[in-house]
PyMOL Python script that loads the backbone (N, CA, C, O; Angstrom):
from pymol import cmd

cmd.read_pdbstr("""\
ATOM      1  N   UNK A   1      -3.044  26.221 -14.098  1.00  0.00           N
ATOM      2  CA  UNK A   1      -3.246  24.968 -14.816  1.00  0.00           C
ATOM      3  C   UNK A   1      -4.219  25.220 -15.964  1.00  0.00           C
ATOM      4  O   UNK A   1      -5.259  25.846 -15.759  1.00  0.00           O
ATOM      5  N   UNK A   2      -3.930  24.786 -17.062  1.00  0.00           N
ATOM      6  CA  UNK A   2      -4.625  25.088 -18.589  1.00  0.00           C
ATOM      7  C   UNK A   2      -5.763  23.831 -18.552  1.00  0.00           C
ATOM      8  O   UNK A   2      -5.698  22.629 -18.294  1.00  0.00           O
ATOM      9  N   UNK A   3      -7.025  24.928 -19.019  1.00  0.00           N
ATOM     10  CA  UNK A   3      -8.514  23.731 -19.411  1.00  0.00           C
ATOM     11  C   UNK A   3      -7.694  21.953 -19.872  1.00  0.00           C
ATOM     12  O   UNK A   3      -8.069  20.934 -19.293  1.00  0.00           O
ATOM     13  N   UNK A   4      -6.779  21.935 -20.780  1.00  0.00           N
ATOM     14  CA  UNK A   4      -6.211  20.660 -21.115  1.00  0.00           C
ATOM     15  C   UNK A   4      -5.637  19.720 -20.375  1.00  0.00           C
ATOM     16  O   UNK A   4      -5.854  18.528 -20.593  1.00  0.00           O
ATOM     17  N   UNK A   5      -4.813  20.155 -19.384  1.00  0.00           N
ATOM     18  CA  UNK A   5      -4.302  19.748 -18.279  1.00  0.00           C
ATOM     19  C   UNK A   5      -5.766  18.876 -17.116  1.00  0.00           C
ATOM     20  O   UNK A   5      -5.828  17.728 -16.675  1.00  0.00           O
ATOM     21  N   UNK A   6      -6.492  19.770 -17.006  1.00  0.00           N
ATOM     22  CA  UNK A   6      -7.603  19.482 -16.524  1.00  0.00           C
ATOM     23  C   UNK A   6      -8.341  18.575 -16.615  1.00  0.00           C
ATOM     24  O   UNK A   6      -8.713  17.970 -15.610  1.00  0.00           O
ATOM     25  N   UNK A   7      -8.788  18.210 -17.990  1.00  0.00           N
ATOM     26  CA  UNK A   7      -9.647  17.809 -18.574  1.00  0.00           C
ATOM     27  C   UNK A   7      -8.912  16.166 -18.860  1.00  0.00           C
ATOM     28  O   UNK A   7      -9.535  15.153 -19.180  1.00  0.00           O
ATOM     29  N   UNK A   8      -7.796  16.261 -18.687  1.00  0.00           N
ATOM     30  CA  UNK A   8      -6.965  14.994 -18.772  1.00  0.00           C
ATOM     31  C   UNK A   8      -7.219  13.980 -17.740  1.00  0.00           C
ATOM     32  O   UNK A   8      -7.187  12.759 -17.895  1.00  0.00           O
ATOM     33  N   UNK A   9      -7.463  14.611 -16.714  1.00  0.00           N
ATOM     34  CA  UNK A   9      -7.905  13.665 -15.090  1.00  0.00           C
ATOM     35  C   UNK A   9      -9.265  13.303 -15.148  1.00  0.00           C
ATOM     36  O   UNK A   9      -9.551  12.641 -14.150  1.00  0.00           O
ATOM     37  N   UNK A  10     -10.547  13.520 -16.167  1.00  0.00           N
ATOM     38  CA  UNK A  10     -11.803  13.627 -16.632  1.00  0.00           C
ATOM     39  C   UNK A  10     -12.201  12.241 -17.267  1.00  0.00           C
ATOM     40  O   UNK A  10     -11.678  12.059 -18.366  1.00  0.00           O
ATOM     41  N   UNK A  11     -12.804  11.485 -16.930  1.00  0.00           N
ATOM     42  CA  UNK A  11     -13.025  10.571 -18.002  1.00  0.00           C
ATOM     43  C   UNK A  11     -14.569   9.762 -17.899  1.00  0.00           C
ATOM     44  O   UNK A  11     -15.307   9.527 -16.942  1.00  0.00           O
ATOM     45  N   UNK A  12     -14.650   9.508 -19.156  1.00  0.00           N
ATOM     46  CA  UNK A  12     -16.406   9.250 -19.262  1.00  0.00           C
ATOM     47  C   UNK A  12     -16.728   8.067 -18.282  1.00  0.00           C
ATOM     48  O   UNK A  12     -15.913   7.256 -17.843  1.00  0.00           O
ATOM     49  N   UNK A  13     -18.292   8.134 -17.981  1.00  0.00           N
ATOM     50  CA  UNK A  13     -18.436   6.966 -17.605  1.00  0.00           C
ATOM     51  C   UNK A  13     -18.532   5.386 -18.109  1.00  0.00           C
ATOM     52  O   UNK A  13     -18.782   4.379 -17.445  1.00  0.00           O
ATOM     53  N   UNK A  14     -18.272   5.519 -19.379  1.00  0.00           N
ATOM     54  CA  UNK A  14     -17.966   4.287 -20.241  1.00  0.00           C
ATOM     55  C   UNK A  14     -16.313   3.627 -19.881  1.00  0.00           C
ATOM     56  O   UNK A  14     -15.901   2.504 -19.590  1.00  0.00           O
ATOM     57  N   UNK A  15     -15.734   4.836 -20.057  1.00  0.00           N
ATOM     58  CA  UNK A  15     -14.206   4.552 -19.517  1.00  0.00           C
ATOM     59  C   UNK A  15     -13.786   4.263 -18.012  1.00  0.00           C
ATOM     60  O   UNK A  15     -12.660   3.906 -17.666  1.00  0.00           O
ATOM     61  N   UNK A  16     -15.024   4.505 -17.059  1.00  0.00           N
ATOM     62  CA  UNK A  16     -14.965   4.442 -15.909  1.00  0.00           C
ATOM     63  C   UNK A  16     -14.920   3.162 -15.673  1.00  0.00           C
ATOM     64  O   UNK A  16     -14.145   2.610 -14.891  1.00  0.00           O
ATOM     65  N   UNK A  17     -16.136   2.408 -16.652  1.00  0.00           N
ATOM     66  CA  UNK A  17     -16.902   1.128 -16.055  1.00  0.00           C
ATOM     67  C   UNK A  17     -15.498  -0.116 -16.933  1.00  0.00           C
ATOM     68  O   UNK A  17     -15.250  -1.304 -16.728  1.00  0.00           O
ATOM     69  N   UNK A  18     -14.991   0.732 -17.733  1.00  0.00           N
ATOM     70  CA  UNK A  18     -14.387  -0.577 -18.150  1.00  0.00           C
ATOM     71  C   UNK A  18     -12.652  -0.303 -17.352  1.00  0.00           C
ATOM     72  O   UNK A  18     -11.782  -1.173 -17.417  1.00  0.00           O
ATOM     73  N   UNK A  19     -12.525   0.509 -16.928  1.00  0.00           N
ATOM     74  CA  UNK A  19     -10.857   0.862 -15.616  1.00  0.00           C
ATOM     75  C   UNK A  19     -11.901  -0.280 -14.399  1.00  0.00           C
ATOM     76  O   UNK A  19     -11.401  -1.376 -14.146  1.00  0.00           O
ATOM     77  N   UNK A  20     -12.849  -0.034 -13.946  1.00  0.00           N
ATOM     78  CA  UNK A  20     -13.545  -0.816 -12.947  1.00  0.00           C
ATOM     79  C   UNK A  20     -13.250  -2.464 -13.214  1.00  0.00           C
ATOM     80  O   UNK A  20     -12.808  -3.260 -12.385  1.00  0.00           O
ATOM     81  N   UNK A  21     -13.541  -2.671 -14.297  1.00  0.00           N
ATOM     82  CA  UNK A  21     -13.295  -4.085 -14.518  1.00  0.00           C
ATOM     83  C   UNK A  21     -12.019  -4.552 -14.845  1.00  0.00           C
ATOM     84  O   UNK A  21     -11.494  -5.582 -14.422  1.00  0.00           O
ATOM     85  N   UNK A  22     -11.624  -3.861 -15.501  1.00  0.00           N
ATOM     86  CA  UNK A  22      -9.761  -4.316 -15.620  1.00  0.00           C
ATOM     87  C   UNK A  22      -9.226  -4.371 -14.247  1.00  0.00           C
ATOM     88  O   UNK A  22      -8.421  -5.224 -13.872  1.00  0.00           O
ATOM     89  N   UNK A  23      -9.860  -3.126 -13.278  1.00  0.00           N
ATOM     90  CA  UNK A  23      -9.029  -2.801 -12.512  1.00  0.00           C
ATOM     91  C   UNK A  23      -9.226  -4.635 -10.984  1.00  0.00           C
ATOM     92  O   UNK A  23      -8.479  -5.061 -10.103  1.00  0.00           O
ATOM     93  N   UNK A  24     -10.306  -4.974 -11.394  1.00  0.00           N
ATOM     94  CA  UNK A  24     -10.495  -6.298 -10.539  1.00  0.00           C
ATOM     95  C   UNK A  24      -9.686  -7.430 -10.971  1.00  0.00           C
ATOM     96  O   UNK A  24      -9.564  -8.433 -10.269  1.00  0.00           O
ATOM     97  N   UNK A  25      -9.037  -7.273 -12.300  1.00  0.00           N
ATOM     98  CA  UNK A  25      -7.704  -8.676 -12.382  1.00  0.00           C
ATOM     99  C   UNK A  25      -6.397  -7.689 -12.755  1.00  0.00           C
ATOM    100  O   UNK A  25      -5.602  -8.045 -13.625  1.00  0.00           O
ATOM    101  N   UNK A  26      -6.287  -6.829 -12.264  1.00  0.00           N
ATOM    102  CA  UNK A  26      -5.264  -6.188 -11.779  1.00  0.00           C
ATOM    103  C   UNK A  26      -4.666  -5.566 -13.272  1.00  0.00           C
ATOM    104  O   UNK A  26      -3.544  -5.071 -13.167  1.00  0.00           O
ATOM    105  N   UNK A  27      -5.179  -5.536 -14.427  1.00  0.00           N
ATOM    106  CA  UNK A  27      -4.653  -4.854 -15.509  1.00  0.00           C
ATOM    107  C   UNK A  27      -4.608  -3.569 -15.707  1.00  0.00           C
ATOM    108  O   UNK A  27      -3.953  -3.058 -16.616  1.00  0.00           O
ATOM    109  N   UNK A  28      -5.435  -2.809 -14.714  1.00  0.00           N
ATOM    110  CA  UNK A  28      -5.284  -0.831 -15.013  1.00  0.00           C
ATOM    111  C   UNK A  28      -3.818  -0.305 -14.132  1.00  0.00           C
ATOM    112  O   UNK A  28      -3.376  -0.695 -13.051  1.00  0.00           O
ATOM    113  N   UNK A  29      -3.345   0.649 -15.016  1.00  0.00           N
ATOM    114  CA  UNK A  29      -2.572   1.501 -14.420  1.00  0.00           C
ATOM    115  C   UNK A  29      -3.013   2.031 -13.470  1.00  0.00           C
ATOM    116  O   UNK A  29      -4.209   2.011 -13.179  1.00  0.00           O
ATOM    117  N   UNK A  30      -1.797   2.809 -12.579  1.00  0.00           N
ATOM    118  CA  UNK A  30      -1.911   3.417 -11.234  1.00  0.00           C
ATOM    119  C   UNK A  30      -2.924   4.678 -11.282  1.00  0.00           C
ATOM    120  O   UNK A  30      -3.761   5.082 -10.475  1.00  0.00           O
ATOM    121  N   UNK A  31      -2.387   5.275 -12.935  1.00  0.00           N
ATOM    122  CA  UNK A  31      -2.907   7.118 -13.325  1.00  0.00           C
ATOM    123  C   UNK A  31      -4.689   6.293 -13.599  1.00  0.00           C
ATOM    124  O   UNK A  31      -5.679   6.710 -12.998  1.00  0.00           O
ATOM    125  N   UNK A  32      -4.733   5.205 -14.522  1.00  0.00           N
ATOM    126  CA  UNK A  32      -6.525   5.069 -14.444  1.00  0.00           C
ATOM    127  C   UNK A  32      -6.967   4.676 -13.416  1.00  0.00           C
ATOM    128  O   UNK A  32      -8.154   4.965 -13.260  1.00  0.00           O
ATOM    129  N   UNK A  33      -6.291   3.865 -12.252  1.00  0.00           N
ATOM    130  CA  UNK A  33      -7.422   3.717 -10.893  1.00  0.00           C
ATOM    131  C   UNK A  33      -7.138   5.208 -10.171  1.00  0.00           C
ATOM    132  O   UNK A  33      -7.734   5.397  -9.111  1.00  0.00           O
ATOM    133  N   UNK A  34      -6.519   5.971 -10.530  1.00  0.00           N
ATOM    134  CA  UNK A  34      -6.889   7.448  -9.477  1.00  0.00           C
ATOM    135  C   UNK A  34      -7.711   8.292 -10.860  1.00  0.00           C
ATOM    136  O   UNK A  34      -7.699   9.510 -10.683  1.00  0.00           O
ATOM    137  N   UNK A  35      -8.159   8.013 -11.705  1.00  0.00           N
ATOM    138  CA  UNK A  35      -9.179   8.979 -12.616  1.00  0.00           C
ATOM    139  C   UNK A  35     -10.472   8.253 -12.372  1.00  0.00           C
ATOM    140  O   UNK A  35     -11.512   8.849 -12.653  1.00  0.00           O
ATOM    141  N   UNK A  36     -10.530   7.020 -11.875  1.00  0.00           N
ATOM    142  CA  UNK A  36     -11.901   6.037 -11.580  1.00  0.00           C
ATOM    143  C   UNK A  36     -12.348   6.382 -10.386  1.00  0.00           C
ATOM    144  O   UNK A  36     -13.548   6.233 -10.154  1.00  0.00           O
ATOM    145  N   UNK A  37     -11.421   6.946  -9.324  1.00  0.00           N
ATOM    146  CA  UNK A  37     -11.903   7.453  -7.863  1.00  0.00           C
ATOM    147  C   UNK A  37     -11.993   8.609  -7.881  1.00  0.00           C
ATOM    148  O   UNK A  37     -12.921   9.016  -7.182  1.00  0.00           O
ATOM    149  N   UNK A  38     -11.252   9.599  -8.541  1.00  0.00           N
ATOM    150  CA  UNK A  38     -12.346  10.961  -9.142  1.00  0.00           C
ATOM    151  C   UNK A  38     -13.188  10.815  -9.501  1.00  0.00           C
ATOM    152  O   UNK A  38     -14.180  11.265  -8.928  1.00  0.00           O
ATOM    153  N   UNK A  39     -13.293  10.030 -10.774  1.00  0.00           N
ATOM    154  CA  UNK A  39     -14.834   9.956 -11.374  1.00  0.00           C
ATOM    155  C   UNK A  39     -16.105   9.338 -10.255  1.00  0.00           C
ATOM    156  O   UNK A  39     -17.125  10.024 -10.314  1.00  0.00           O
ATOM    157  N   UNK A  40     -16.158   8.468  -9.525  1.00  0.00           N
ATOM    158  CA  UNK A  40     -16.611   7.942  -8.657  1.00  0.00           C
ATOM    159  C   UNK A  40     -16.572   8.897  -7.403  1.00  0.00           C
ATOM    160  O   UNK A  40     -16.981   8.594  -6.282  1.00  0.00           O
ATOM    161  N   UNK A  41     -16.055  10.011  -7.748  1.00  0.00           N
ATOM    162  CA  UNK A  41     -16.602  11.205  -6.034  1.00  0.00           C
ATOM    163  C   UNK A  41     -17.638  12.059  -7.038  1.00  0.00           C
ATOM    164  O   UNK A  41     -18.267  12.961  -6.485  1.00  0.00           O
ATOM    165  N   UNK A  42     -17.806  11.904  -8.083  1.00  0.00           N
ATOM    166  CA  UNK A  42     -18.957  13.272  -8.044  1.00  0.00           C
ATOM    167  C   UNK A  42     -20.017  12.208  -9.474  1.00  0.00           C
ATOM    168  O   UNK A  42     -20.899  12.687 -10.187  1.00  0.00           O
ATOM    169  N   UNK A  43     -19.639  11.097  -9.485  1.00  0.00           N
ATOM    170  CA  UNK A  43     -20.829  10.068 -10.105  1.00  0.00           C
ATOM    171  C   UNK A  43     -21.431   8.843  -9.602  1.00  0.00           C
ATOM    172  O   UNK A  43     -20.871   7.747  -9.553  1.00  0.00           O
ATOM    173  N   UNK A  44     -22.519   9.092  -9.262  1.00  0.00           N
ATOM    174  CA  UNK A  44     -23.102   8.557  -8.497  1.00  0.00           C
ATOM    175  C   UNK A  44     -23.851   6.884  -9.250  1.00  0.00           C
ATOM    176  O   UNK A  44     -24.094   5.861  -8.611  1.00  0.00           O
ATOM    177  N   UNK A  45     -24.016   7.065 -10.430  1.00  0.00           N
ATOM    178  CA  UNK A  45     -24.160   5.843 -10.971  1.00  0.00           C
ATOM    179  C   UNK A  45     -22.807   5.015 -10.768  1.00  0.00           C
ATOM    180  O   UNK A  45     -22.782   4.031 -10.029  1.00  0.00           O
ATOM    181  N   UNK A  46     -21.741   5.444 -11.429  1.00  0.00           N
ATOM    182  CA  UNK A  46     -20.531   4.500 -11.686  1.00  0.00           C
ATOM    183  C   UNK A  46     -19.988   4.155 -10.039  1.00  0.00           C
ATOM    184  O   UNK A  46     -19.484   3.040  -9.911  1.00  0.00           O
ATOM    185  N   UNK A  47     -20.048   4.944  -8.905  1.00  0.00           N
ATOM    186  CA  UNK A  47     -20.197   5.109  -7.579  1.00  0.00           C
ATOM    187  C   UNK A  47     -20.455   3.473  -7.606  1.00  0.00           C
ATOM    188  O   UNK A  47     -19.577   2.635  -7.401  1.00  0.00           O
ATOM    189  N   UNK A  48     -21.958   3.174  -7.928  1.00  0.00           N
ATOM    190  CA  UNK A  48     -23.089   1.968  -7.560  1.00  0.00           C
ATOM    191  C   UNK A  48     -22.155   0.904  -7.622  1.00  0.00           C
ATOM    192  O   UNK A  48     -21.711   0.088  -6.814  1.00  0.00           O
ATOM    193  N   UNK A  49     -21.931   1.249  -9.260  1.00  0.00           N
ATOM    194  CA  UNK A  49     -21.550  -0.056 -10.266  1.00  0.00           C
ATOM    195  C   UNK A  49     -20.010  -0.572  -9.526  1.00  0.00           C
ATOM    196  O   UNK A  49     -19.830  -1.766  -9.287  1.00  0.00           O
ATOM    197  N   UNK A  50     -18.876   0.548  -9.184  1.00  0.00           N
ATOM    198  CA  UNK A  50     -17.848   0.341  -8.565  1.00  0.00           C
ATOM    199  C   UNK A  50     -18.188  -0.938  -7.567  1.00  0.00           C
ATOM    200  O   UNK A  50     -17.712  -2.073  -7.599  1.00  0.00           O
ATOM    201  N   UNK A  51     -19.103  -0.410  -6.735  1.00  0.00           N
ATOM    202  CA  UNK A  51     -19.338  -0.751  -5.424  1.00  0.00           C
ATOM    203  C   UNK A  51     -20.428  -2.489  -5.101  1.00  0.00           C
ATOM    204  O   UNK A  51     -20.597  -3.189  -4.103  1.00  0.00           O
ATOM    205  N   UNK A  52     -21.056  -2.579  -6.912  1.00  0.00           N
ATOM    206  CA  UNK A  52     -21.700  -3.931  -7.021  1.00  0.00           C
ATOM    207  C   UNK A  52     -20.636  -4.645  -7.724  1.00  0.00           C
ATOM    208  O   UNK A  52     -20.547  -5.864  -7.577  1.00  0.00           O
ATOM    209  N   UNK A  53     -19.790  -3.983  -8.501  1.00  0.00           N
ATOM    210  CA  UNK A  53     -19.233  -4.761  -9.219  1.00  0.00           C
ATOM    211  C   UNK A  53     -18.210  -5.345  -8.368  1.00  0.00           C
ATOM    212  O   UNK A  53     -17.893  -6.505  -8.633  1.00  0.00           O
ATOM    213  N   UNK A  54     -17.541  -4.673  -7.243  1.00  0.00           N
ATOM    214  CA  UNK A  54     -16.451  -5.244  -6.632  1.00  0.00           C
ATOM    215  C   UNK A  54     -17.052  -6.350  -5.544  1.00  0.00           C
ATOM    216  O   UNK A  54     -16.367  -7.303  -5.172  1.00  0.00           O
ATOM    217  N   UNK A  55     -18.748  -6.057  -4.960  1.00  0.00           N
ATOM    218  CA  UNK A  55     -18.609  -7.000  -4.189  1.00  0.00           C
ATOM    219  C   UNK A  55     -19.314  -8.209  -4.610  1.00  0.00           C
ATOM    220  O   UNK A  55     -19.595  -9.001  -3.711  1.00  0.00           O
ATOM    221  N   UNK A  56     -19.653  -8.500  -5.806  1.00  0.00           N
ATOM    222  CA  UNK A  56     -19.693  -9.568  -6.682  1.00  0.00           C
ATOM    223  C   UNK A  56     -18.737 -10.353  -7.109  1.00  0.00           C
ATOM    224  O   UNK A  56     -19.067 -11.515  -7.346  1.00  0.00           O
ATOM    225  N   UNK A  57     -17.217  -9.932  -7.341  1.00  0.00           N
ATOM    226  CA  UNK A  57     -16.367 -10.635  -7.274  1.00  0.00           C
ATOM    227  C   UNK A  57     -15.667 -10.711  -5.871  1.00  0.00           C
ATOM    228  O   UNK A  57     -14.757 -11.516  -5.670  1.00  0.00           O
ATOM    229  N   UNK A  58     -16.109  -9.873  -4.936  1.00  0.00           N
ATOM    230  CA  UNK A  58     -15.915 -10.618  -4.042  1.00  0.00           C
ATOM    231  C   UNK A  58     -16.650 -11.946  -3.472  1.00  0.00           C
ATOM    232  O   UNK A  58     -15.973 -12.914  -3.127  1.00  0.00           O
ATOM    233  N   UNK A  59     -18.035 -11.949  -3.389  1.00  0.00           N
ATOM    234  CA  UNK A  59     -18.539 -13.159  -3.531  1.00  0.00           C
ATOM    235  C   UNK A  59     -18.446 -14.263  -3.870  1.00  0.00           C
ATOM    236  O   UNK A  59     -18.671 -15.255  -3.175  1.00  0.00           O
ATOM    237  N   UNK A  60     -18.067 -14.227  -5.097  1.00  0.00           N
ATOM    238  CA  UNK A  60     -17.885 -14.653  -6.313  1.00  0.00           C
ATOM    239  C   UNK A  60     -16.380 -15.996  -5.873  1.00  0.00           C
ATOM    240  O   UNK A  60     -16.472 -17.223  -5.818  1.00  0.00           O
ATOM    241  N   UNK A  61     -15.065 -15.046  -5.620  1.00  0.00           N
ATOM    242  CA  UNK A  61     -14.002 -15.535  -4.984  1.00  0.00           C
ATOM    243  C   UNK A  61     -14.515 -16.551  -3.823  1.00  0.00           C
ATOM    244  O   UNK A  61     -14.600 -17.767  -3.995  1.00  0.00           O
ATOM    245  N   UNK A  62     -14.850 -15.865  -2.589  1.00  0.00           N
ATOM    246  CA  UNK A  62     -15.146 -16.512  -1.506  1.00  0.00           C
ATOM    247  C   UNK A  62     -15.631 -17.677  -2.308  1.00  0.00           C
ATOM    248  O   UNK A  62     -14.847 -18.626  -2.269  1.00  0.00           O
ATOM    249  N   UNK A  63     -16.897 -17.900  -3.152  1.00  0.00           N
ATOM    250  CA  UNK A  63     -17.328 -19.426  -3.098  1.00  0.00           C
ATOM    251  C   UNK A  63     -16.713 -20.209  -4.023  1.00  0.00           C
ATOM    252  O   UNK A  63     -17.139 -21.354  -4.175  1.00  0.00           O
ATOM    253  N   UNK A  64     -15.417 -19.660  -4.937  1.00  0.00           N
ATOM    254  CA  UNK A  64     -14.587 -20.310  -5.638  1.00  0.00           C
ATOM    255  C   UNK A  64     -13.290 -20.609  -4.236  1.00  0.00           C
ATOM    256  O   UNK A  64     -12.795 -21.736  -4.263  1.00  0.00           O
ATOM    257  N   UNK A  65     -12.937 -19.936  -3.435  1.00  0.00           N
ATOM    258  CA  UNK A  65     -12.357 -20.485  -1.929  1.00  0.00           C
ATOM    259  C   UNK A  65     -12.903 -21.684  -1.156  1.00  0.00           C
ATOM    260  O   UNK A  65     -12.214 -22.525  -0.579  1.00  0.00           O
ATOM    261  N   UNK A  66     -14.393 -21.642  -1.233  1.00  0.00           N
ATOM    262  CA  UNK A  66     -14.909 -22.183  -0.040  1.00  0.00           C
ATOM    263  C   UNK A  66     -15.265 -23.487  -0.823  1.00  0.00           C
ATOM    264  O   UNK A  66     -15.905 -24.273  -0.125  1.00  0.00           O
ATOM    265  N   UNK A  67     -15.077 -23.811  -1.777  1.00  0.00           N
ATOM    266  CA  UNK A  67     -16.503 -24.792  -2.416  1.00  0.00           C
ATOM    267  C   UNK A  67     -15.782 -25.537  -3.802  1.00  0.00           C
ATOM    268  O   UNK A  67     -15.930 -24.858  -4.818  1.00  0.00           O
ATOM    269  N   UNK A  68     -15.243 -26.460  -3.940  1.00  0.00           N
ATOM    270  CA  UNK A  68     -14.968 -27.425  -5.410  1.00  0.00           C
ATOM    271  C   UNK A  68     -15.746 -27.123  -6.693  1.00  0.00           C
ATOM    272  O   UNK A  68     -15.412 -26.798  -7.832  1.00  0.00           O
ATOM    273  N   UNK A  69     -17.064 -27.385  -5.995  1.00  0.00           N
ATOM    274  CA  UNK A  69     -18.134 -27.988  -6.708  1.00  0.00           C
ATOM    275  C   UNK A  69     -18.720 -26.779  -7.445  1.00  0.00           C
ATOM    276  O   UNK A  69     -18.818 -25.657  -6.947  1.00  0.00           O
ATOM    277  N   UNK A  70     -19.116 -27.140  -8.738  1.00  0.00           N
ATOM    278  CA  UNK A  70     -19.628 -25.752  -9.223  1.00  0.00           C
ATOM    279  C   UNK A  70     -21.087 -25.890  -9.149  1.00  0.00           C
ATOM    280  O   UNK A  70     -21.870 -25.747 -10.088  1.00  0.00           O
ATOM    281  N   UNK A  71     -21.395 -26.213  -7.816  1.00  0.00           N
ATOM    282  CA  UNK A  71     -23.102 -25.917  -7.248  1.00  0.00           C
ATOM    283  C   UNK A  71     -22.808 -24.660  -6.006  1.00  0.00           C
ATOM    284  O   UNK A  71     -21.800 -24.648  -5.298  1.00  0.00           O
ATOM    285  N   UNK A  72     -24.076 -23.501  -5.927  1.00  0.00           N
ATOM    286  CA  UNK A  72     -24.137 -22.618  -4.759  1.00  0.00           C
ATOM    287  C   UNK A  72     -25.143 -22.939  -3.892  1.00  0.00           C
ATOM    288  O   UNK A  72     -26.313 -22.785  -4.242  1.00  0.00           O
ATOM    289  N   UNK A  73     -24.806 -23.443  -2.610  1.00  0.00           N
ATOM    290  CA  UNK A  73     -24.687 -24.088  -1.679  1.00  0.00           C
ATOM    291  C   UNK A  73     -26.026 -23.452  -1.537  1.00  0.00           C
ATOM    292  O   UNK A  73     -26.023 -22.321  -2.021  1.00  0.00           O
ATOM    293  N   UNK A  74     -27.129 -23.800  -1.049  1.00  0.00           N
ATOM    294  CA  UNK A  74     -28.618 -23.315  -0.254  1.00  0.00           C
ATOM    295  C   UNK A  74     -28.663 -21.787   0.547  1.00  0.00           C
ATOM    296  O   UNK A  74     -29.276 -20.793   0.156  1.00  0.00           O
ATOM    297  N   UNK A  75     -27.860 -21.907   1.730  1.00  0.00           N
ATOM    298  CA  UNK A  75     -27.485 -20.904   2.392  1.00  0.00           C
ATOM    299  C   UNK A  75     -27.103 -19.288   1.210  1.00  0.00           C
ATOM    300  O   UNK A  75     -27.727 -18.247   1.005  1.00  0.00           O
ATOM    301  N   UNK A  76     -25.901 -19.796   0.735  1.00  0.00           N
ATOM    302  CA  UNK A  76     -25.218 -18.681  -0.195  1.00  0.00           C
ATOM    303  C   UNK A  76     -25.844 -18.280  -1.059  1.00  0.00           C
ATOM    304  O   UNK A  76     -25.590 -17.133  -1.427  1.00  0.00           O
ATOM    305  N   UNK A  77     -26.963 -19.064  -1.778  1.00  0.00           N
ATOM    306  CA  UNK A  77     -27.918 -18.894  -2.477  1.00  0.00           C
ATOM    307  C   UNK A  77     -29.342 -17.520  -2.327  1.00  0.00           C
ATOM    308  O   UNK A  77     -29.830 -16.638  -3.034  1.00  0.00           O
ATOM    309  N   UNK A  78     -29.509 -18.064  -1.008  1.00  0.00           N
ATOM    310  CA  UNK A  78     -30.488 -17.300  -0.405  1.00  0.00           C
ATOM    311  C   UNK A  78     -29.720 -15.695   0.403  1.00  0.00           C
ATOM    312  O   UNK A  78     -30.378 -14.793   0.921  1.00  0.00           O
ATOM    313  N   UNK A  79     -28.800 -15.730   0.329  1.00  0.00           N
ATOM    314  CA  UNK A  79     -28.241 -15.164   0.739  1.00  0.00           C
ATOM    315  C   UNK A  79     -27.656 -14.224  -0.448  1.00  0.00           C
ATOM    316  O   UNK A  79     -27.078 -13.219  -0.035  1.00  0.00           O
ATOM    317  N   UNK A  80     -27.692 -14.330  -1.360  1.00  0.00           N
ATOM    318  CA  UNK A  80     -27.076 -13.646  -3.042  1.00  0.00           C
ATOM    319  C   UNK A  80     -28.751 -13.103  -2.696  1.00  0.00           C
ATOM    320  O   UNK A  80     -28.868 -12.162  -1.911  1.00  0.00           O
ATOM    321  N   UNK A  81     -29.536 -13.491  -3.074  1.00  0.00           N
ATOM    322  CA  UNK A  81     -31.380 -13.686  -3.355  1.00  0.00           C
ATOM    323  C   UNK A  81     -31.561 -12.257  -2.749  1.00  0.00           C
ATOM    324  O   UNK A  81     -32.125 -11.342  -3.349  1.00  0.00           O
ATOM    325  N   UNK A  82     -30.875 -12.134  -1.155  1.00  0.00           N
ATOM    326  CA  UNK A  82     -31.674 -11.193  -0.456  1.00  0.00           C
ATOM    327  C   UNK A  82     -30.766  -9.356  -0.652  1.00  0.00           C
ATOM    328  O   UNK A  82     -31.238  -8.219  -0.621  1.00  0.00           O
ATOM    329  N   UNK A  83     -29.405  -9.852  -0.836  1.00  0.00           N
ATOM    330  CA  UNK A  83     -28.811  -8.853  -1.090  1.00  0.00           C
ATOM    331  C   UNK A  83     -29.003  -7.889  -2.444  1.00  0.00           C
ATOM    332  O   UNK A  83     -28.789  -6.684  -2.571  1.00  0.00           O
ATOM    333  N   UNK A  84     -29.592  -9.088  -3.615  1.00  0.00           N
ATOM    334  CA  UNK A  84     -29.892  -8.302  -4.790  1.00  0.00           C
ATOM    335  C   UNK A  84     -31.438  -7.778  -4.498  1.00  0.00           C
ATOM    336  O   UNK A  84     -31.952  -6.997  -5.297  1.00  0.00           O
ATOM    337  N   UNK A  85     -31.946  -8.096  -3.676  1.00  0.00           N
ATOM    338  CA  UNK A  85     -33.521  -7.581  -3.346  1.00  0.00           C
ATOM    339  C   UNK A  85     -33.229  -6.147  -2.552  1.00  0.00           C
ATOM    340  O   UNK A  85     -34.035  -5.222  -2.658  1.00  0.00           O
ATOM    341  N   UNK A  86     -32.013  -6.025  -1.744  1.00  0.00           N
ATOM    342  CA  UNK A  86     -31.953  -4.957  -1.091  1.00  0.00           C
ATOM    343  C   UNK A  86     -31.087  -3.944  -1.865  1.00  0.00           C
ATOM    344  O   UNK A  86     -30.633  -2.900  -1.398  1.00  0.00           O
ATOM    345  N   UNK A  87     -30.930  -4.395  -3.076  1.00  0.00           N
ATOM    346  CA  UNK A  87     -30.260  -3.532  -3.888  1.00  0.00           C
ATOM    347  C   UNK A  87     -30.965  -2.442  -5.003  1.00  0.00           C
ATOM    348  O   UNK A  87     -30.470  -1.456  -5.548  1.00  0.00           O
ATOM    349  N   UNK A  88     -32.052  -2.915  -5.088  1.00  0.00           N
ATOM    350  CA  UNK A  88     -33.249  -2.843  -6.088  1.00  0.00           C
ATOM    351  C   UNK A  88     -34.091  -1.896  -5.118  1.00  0.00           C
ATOM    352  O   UNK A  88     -35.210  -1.507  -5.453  1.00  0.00           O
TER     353      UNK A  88
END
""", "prot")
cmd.dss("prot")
cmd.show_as("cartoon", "prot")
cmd.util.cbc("prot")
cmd.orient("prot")
C-alpha cells in the first residue's frame, strides 16, 4: 500500500470535530464516520469531544422527549451542574 493510499484514511482534527457534528443529524458518509473512529483511537482530545459532544445531544433529546416547556426542570438542572463539574 503507497504513503497516498494511507494518508487518505488520515484526517485532521478540525475535520474530525466537524464529521462529529454532521455525523449527530445523520449527514456524514459511511467512509467519514470510519476515518472519525480511526482518528478517535489514537486522539485523545477529539476522543473527549466525540464523547461530550454525543452525550449532550443526548441529553439534550431526552429533555426535548420528556418536557414541552422550554424550562429545565430543577432536578435535570442540577444534574447537567454536576456532570460538567465532573468533567473539568
Amino acid at each position: 500500500m503507497s504513503n497516498k493510499n494511507i494518508k487518505k484514511g488520515f484526517i485532521s482534527c478540525h475535520e474530525a470535530g466537524n464529521i462529529c457534528d454532521r455525523s449527530q443529524y445523520k449527514e456524514s458518509s459511511l467512509w467519514e464516520r470510519i476515518k472519525l473512529e480511526m482518528h478517535i483511537l489514537w486522539c485523545v482530545k477529539c476522543n473527549a469531544y466525540v464523547k461530550k459532544n454525543s452525550m449532550l445531544s443526548k441529553l439534550l433529546k431526552t429533555h426535548a422527549d420528556e418536557h414541552s416547556t422550554h424550562h429545565l426542570p430543577k432536578e435535570k438542572k442540577e444534574e447537567l451542574e454536576e456532570l460538567i463539574k465532573s468533567e473539568k
